[in-house]
mmCIF file of the C-alpha atoms, coordinates in Angstrom:
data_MODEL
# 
_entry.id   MODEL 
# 
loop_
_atom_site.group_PDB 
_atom_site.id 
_atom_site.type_symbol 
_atom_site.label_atom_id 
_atom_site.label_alt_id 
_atom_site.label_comp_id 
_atom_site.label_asym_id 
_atom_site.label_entity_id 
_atom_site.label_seq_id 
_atom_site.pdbx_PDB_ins_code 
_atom_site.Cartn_x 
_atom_site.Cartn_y 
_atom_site.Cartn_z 
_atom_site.occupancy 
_atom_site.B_iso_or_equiv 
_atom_site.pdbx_formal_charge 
_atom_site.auth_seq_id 
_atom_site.auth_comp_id 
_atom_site.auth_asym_id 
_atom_site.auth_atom_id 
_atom_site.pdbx_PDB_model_num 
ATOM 1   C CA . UNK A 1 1   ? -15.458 -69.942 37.737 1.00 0.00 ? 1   UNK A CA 1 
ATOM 2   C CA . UNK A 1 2   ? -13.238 -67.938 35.233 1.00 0.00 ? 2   UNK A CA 1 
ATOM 3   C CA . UNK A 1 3   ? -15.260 -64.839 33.815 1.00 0.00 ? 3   UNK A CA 1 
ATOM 4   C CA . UNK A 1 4   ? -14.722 -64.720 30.481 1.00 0.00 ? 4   UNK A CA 1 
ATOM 5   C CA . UNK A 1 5   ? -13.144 -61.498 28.658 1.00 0.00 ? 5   UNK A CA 1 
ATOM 6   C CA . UNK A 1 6   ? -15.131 -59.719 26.208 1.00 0.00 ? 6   UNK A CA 1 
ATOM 7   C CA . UNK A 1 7   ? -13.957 -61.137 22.126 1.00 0.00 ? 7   UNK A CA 1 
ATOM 8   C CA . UNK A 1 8   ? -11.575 -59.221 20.102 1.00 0.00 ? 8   UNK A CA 1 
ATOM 9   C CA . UNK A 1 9   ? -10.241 -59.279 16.333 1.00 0.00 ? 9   UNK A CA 1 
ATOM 10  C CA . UNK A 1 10  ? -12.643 -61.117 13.985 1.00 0.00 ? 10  UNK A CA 1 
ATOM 11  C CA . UNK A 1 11  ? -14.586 -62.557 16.822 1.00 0.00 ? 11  UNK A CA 1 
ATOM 12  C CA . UNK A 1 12  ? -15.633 -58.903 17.994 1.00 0.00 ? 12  UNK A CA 1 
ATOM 13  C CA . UNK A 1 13  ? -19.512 -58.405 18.720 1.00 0.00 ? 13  UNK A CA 1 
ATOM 14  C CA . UNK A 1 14  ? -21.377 -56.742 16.597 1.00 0.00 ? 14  UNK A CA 1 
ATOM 15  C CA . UNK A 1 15  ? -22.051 -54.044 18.668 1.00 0.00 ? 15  UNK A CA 1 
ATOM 16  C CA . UNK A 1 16  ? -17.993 -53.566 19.706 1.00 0.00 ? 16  UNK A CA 1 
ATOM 17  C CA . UNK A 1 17  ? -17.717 -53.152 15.772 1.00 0.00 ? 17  UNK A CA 1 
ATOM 18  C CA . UNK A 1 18  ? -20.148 -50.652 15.095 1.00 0.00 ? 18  UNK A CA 1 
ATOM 19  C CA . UNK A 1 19  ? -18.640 -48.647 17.919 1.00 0.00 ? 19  UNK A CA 1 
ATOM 20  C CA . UNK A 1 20  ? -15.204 -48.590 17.067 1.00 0.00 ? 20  UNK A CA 1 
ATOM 21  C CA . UNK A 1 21  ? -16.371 -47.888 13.279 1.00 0.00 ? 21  UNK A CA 1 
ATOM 22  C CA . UNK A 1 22  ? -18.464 -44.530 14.173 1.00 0.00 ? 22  UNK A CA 1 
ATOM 23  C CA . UNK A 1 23  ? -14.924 -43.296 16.657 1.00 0.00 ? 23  UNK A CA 1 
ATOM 24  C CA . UNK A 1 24  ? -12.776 -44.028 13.323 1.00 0.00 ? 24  UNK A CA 1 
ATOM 25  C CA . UNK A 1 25  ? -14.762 -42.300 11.113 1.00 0.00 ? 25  UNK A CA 1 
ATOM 26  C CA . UNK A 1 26  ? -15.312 -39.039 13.557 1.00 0.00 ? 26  UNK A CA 1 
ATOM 27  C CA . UNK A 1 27  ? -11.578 -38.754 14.374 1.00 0.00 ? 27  UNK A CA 1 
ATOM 28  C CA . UNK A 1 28  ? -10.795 -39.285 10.559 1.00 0.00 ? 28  UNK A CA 1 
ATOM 29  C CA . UNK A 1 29  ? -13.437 -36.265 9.280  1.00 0.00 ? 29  UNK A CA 1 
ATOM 30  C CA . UNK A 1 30  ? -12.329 -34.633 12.600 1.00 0.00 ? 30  UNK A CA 1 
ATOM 31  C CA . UNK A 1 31  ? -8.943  -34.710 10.944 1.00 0.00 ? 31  UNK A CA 1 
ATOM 32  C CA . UNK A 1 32  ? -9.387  -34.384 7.533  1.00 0.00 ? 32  UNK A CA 1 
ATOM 33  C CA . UNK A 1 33  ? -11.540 -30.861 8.034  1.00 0.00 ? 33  UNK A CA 1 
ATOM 34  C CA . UNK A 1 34  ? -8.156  -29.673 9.924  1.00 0.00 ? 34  UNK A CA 1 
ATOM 35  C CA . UNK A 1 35  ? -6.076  -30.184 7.352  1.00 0.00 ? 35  UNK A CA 1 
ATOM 36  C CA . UNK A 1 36  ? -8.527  -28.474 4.803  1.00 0.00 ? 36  UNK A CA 1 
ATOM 37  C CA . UNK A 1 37  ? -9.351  -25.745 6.634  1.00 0.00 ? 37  UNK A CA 1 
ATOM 38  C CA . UNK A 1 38  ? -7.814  -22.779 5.025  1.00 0.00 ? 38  UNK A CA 1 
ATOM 39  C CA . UNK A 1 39  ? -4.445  -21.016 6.680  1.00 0.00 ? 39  UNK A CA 1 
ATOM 40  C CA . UNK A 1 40  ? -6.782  -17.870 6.946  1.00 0.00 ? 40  UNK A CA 1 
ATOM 41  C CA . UNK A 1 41  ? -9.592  -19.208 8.970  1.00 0.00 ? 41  UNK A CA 1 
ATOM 42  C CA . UNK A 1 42  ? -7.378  -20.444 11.139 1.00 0.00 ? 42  UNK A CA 1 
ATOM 43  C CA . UNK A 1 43  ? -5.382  -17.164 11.597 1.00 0.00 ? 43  UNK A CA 1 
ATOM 44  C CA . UNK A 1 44  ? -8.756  -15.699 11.987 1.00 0.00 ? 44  UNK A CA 1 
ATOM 45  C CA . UNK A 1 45  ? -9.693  -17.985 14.963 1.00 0.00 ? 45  UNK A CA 1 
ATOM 46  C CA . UNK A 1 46  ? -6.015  -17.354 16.637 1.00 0.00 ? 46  UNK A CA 1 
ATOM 47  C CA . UNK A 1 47  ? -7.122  -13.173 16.267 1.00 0.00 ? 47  UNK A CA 1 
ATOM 48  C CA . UNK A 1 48  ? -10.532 -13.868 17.691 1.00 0.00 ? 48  UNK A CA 1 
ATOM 49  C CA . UNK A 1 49  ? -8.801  -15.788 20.921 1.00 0.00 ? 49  UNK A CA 1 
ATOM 50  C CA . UNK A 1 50  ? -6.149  -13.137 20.723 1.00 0.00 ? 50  UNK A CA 1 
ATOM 51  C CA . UNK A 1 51  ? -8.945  -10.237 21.448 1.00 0.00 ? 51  UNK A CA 1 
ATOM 52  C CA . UNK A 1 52  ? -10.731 -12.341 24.014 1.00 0.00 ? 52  UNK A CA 1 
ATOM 53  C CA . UNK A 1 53  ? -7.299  -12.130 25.679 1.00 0.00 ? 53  UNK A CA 1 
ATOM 54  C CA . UNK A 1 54  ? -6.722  -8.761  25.825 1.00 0.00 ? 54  UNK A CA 1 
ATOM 55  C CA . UNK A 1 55  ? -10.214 -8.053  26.848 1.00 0.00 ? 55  UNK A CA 1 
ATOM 56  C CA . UNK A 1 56  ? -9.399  -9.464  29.771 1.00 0.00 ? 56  UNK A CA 1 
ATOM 57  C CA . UNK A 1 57  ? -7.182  -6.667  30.452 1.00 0.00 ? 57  UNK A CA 1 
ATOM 58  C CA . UNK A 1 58  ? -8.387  -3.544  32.439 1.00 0.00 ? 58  UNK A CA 1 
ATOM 59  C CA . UNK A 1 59  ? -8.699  -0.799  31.028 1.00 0.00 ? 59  UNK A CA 1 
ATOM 60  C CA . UNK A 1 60  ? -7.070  1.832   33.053 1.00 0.00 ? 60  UNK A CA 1 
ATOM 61  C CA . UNK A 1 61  ? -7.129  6.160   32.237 1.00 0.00 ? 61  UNK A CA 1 
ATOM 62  C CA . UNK A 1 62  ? -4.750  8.461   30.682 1.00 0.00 ? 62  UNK A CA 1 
ATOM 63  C CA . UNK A 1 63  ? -5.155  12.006  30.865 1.00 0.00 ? 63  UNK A CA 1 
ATOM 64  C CA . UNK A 1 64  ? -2.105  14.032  28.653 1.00 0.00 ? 64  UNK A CA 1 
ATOM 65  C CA . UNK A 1 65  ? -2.076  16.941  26.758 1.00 0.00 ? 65  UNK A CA 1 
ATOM 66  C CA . UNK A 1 66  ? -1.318  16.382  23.002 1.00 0.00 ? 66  UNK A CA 1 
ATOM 67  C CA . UNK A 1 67  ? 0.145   19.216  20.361 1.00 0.00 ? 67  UNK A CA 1 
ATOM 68  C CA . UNK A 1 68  ? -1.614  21.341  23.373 1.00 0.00 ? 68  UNK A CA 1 
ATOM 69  C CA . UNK A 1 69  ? -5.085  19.671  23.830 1.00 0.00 ? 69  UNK A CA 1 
ATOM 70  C CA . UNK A 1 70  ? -5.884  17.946  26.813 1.00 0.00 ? 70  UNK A CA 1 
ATOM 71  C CA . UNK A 1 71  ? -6.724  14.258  26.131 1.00 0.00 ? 71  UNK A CA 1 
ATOM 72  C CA . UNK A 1 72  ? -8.879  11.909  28.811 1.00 0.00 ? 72  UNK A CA 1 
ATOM 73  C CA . UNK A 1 73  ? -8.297  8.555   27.359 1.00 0.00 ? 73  UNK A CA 1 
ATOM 74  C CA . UNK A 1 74  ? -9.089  4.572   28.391 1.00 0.00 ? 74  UNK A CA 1 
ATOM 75  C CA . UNK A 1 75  ? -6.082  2.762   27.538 1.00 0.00 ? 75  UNK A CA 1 
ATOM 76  C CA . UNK A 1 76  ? -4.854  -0.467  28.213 1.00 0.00 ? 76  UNK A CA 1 
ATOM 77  C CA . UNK A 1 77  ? -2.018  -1.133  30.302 1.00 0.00 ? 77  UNK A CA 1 
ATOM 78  C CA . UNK A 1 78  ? 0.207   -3.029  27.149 1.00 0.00 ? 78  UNK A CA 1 
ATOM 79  C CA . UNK A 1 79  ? -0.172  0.217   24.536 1.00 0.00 ? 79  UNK A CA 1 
ATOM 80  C CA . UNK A 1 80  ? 2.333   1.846   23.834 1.00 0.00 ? 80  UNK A CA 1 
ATOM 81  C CA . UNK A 1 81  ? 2.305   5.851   23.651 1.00 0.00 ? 81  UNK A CA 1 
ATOM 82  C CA . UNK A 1 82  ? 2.693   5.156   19.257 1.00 0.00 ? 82  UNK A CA 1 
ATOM 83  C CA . UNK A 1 83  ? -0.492  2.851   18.980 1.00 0.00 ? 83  UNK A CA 1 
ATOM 84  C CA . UNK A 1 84  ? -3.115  5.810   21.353 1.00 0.00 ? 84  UNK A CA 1 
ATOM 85  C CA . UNK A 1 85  ? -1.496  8.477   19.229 1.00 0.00 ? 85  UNK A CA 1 
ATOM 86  C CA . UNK A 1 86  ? -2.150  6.576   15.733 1.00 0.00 ? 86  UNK A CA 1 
ATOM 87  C CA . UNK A 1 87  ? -5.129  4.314   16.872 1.00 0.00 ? 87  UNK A CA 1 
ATOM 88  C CA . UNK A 1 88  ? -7.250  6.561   19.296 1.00 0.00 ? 88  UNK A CA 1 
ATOM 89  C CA . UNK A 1 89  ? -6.166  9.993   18.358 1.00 0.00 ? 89  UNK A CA 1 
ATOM 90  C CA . UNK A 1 90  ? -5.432  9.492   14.454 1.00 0.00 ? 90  UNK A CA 1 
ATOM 91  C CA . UNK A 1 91  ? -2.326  11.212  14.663 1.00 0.00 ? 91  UNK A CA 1 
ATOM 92  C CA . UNK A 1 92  ? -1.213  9.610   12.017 1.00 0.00 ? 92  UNK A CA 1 
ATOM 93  C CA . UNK A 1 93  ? 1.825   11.634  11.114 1.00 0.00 ? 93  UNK A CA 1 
ATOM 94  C CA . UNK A 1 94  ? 3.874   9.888   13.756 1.00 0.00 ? 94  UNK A CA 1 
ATOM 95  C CA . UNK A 1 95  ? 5.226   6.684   12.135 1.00 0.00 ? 95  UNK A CA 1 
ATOM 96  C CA . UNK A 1 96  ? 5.417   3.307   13.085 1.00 0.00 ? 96  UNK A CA 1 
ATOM 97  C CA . UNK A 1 97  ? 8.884   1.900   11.578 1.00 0.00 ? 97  UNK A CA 1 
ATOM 98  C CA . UNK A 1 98  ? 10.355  -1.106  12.939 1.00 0.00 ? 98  UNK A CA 1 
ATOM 99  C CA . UNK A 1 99  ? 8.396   -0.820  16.306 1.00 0.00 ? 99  UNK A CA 1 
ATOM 100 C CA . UNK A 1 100 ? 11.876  -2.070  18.353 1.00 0.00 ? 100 UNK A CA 1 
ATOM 101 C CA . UNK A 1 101 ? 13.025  1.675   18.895 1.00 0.00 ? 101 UNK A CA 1 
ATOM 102 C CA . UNK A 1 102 ? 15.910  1.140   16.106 1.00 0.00 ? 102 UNK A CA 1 
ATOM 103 C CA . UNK A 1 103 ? 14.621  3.192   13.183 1.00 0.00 ? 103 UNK A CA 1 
ATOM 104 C CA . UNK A 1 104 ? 13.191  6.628   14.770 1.00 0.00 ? 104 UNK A CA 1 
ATOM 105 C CA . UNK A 1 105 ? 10.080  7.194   12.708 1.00 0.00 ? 105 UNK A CA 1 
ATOM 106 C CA . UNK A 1 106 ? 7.816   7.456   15.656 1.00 0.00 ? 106 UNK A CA 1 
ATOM 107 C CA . UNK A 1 107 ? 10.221  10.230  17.509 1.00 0.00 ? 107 UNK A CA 1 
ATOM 108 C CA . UNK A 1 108 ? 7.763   12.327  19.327 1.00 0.00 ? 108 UNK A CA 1 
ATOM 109 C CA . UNK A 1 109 ? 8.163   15.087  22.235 1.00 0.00 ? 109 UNK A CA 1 
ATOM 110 C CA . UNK A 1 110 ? 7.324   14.324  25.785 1.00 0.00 ? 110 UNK A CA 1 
ATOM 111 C CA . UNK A 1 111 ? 7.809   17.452  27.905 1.00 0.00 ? 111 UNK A CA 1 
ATOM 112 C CA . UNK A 1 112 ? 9.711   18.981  25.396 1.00 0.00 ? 112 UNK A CA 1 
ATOM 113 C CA . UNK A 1 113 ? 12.714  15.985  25.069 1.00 0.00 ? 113 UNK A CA 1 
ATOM 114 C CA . UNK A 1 114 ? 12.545  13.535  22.145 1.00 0.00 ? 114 UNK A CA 1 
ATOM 115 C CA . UNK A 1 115 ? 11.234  9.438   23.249 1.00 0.00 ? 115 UNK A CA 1 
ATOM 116 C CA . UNK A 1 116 ? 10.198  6.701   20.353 1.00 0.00 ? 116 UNK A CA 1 
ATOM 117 C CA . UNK A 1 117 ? 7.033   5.934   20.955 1.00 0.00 ? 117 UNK A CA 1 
ATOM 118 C CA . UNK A 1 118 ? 6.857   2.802   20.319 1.00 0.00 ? 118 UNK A CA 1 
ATOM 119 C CA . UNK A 1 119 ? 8.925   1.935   23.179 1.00 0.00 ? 119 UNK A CA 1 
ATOM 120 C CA . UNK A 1 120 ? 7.252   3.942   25.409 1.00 0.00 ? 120 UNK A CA 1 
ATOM 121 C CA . UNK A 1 121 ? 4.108   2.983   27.326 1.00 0.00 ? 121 UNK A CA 1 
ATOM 122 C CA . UNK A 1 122 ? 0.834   5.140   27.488 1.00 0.00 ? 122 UNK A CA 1 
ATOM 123 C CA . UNK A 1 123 ? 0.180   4.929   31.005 1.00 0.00 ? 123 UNK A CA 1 
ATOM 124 C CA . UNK A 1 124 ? 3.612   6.401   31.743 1.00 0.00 ? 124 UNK A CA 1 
ATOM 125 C CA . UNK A 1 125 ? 2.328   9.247   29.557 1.00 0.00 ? 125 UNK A CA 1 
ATOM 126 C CA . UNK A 1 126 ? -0.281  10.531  32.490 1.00 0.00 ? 126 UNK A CA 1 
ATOM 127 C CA . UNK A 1 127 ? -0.259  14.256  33.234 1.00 0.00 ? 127 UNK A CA 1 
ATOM 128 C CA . UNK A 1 128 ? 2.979   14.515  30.319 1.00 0.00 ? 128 UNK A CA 1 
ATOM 129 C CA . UNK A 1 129 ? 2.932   17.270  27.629 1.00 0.00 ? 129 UNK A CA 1 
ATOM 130 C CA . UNK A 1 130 ? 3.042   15.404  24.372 1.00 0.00 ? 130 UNK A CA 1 
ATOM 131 C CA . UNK A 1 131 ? 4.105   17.183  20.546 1.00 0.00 ? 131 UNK A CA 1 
ATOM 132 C CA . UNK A 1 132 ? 4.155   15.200  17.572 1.00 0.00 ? 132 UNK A CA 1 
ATOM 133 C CA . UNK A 1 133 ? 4.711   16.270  13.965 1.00 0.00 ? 133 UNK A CA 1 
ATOM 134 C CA . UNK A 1 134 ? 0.939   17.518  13.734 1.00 0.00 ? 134 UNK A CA 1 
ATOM 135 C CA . UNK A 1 135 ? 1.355   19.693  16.816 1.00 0.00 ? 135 UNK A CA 1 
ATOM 136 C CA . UNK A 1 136 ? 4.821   21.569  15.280 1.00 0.00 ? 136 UNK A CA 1 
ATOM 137 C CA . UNK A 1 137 ? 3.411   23.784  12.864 1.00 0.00 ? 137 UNK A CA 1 
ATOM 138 C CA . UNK A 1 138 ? 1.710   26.969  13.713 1.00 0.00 ? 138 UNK A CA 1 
ATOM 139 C CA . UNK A 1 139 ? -1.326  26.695  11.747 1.00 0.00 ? 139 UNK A CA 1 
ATOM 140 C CA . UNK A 1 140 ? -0.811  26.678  8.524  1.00 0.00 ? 140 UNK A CA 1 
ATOM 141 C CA . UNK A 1 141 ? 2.303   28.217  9.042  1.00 0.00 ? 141 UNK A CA 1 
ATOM 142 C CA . UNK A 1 142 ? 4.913   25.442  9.089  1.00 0.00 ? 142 UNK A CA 1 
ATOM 143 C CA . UNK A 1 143 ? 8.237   25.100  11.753 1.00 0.00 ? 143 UNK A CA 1 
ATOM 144 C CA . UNK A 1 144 ? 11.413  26.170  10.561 1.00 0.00 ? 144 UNK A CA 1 
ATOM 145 C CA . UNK A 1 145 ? 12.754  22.649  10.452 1.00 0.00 ? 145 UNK A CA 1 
ATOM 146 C CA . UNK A 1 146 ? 10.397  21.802  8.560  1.00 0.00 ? 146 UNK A CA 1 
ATOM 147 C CA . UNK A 1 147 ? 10.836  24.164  5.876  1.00 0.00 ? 147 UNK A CA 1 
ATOM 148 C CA . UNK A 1 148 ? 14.468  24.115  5.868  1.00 0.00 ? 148 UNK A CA 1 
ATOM 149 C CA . UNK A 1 149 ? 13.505  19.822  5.373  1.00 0.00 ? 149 UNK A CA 1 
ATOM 150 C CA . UNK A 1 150 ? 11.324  21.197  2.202  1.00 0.00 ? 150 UNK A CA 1 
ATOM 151 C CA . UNK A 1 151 ? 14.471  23.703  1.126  1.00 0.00 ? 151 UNK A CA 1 
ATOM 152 C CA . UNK A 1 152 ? 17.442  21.691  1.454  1.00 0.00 ? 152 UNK A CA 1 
ATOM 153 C CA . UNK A 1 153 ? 15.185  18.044  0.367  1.00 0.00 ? 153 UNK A CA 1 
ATOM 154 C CA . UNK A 1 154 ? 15.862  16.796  3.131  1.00 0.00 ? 154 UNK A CA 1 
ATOM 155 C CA . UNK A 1 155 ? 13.410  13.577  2.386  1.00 0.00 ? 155 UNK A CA 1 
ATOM 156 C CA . UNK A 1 156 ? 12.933  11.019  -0.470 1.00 0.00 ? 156 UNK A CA 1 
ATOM 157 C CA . UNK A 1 157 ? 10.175  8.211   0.460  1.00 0.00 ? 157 UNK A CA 1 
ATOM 158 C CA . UNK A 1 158 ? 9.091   10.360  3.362  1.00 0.00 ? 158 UNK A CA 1 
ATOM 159 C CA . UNK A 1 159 ? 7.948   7.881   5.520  1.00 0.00 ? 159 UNK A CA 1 
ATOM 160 C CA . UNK A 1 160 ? 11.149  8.534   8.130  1.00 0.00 ? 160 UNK A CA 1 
ATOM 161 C CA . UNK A 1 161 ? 10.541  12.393  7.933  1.00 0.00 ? 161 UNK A CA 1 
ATOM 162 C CA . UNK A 1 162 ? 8.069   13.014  10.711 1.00 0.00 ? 162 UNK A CA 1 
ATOM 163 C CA . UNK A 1 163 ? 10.301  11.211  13.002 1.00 0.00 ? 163 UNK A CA 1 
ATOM 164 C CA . UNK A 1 164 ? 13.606  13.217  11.451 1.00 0.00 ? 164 UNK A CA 1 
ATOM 165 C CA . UNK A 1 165 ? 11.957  16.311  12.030 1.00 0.00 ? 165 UNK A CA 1 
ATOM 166 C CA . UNK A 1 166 ? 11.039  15.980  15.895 1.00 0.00 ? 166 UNK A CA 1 
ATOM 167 C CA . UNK A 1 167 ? 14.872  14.820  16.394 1.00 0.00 ? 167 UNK A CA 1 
ATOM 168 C CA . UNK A 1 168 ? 16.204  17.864  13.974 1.00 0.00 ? 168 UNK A CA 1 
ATOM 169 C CA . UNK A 1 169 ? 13.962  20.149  16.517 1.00 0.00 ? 169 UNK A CA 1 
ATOM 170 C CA . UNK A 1 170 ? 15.129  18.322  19.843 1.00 0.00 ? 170 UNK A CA 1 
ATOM 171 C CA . UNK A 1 171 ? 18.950  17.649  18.176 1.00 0.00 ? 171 UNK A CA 1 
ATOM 172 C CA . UNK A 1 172 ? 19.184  21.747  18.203 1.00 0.00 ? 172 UNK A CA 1 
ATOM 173 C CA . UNK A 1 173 ? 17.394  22.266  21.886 1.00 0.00 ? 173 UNK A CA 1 
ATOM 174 C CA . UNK A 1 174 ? 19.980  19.663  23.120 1.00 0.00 ? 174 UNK A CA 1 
ATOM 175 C CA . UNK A 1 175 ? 23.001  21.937  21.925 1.00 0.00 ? 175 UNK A CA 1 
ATOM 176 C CA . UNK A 1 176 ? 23.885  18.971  19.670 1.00 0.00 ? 176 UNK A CA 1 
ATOM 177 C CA . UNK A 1 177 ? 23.855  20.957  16.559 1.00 0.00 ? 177 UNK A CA 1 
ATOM 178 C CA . UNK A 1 178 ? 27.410  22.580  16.741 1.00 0.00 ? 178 UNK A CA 1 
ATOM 179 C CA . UNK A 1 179 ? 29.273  20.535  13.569 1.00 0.00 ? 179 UNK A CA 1 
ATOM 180 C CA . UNK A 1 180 ? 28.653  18.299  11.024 1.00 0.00 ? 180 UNK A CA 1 
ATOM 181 C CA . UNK A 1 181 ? 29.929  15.560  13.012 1.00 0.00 ? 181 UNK A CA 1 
ATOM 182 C CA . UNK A 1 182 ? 28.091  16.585  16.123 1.00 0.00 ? 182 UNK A CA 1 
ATOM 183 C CA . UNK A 1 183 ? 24.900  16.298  14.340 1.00 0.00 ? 183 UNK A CA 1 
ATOM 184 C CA . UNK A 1 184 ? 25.598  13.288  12.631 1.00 0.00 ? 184 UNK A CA 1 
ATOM 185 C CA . UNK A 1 185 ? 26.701  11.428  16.263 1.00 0.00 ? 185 UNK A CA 1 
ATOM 186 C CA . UNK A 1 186 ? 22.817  12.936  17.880 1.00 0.00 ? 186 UNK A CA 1 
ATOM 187 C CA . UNK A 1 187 ? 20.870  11.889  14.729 1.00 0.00 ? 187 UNK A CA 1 
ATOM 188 C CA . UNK A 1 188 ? 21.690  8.802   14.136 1.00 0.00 ? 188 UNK A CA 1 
ATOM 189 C CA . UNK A 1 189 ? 18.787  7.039   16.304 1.00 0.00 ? 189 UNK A CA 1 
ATOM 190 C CA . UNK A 1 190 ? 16.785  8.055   12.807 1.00 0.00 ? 190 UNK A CA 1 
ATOM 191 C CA . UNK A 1 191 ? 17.321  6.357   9.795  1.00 0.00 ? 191 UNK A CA 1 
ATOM 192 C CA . UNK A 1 192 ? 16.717  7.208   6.341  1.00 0.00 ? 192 UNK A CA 1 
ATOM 193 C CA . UNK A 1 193 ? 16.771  4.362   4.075  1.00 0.00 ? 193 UNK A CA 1 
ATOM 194 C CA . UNK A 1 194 ? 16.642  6.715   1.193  1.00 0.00 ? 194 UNK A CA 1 
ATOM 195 C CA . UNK A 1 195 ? 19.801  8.093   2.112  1.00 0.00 ? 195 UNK A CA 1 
ATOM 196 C CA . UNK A 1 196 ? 19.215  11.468  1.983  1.00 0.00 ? 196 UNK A CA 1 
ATOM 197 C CA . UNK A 1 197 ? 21.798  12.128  5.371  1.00 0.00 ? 197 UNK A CA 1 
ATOM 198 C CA . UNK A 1 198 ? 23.625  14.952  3.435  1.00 0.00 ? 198 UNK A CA 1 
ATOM 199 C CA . UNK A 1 199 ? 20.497  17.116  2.882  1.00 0.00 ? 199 UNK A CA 1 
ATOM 200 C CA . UNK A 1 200 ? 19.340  16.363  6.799  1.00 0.00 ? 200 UNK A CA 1 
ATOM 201 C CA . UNK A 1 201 ? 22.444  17.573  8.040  1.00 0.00 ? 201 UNK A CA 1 
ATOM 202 C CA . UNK A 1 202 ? 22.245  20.724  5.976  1.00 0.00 ? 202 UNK A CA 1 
ATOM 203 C CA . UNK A 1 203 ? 18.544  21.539  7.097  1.00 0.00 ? 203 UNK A CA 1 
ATOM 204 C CA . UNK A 1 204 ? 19.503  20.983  10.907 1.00 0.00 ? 204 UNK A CA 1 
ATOM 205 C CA . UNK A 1 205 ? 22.819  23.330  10.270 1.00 0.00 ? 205 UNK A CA 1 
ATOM 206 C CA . UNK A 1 206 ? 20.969  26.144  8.757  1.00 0.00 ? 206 UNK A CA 1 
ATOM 207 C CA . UNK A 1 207 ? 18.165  26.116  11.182 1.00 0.00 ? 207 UNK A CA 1 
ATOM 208 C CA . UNK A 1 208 ? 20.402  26.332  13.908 1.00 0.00 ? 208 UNK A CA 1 
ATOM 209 C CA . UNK A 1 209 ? 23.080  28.921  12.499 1.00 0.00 ? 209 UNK A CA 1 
ATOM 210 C CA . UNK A 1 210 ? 19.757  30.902  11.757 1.00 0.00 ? 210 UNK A CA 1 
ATOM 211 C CA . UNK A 1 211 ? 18.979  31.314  15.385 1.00 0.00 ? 211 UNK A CA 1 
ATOM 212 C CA . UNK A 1 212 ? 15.271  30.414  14.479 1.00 0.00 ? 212 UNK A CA 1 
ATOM 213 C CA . UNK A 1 213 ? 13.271  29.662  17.333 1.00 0.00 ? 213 UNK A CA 1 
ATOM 214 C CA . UNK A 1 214 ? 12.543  25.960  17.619 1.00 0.00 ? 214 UNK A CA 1 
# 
């Protein structure tokens, strides 16, 4: 004998219709809550799976020596030498610009020779000698560079100026400071979008026809 389907359509049981009612109505709350939850909460969630993420990475240390204080760190693998100097080490001075390596605000000094930050990562940094802008001055006593900056006004906006400043110093170190156009050609991994190039040029020039230590 033929076993007979279960009904559809109108002839449906009742207990077939109930069911399929209560699946309707939680996928249609199901969606309408989605589509009113705000775009913050649910940039909020993405950050919270985003940190779950990176706790999953080990945390590995970093022992340096910044503006001449040795540093024992945890770090993970992914930061960069810009983020431990800003984020664990509040060195804020060091600036983060376009964070591709294109702009030069986060120049900083590793074993004396100028590196963006940004592009570099921290657990490359172990056993390195690192100088950023706070580590330059003496004390209160500021770095040539940086008072020939304040003399010849060399900044505007100020945000590029750390970064100008560590490439002025290393620019001169280099022997890249000989002309105009020499200086020019080894600065121009900073930019100012103030313009102030002129008054840059003439702070480098008369640090280095100075002869002041830098």
């Amino acid at each position: 004998m033929e076993s007979k389907k279960p009904c559809s359509g109108p002839y449906e049981s009742p207990d077939v219709k109930d069911s399929s009612r209560r699946n309707f109505l939680k996928q249609s709350t199901l969606l309408t809550a989605v589509a009113l939850t705000p775009a913050t909460a649910i940039k909020a969630a993405a950050s919270h799976v985003d940190e779950q993420i990176a706790a999953v990475f080990e945390k590995m240390p970093l022992k340096m020596q910044v503006n001449g204080r040795q540093q024992n760190l945890s770090v993970e693998p992914r930061s960069t030498l810009l983020d431990i100097l800003r984020e664990q080490l509040d060195l804020t001075g060091t600036k983060k610009g376009c964070d591709h390596g294109q702009c030069g605000a986060c120049t900083v000094h590793v074993d004396g020779h100028r590196v963006n930050s940004c592009l570099t990562l921290g657990i490359m940094m172990n056993g390195k000698k690192i100088t950023t802008i706070e580590g330059l001055a003496n004390g209160d006593k500021l770095h040539p560079m940086q008072e020939a900056f304040i003399k010849h006004d060399g900044f505007q906006c100020g945000y590029c100026t750390p970064g100008q400043i560590m490439s002025a110093v290393a620019c001169i170190r280099e022997g890249h400071a000989n002309s105009e156009h020499e200086i020019r050609e080894y600065m121009s991994g900073n930019i100012c979008r103030c313009g102030a190039y002129p008054n840059i040029v003439n702070a480098i020039q008369e640090v280095k026809d100075g002869g002041m230590a830098v």
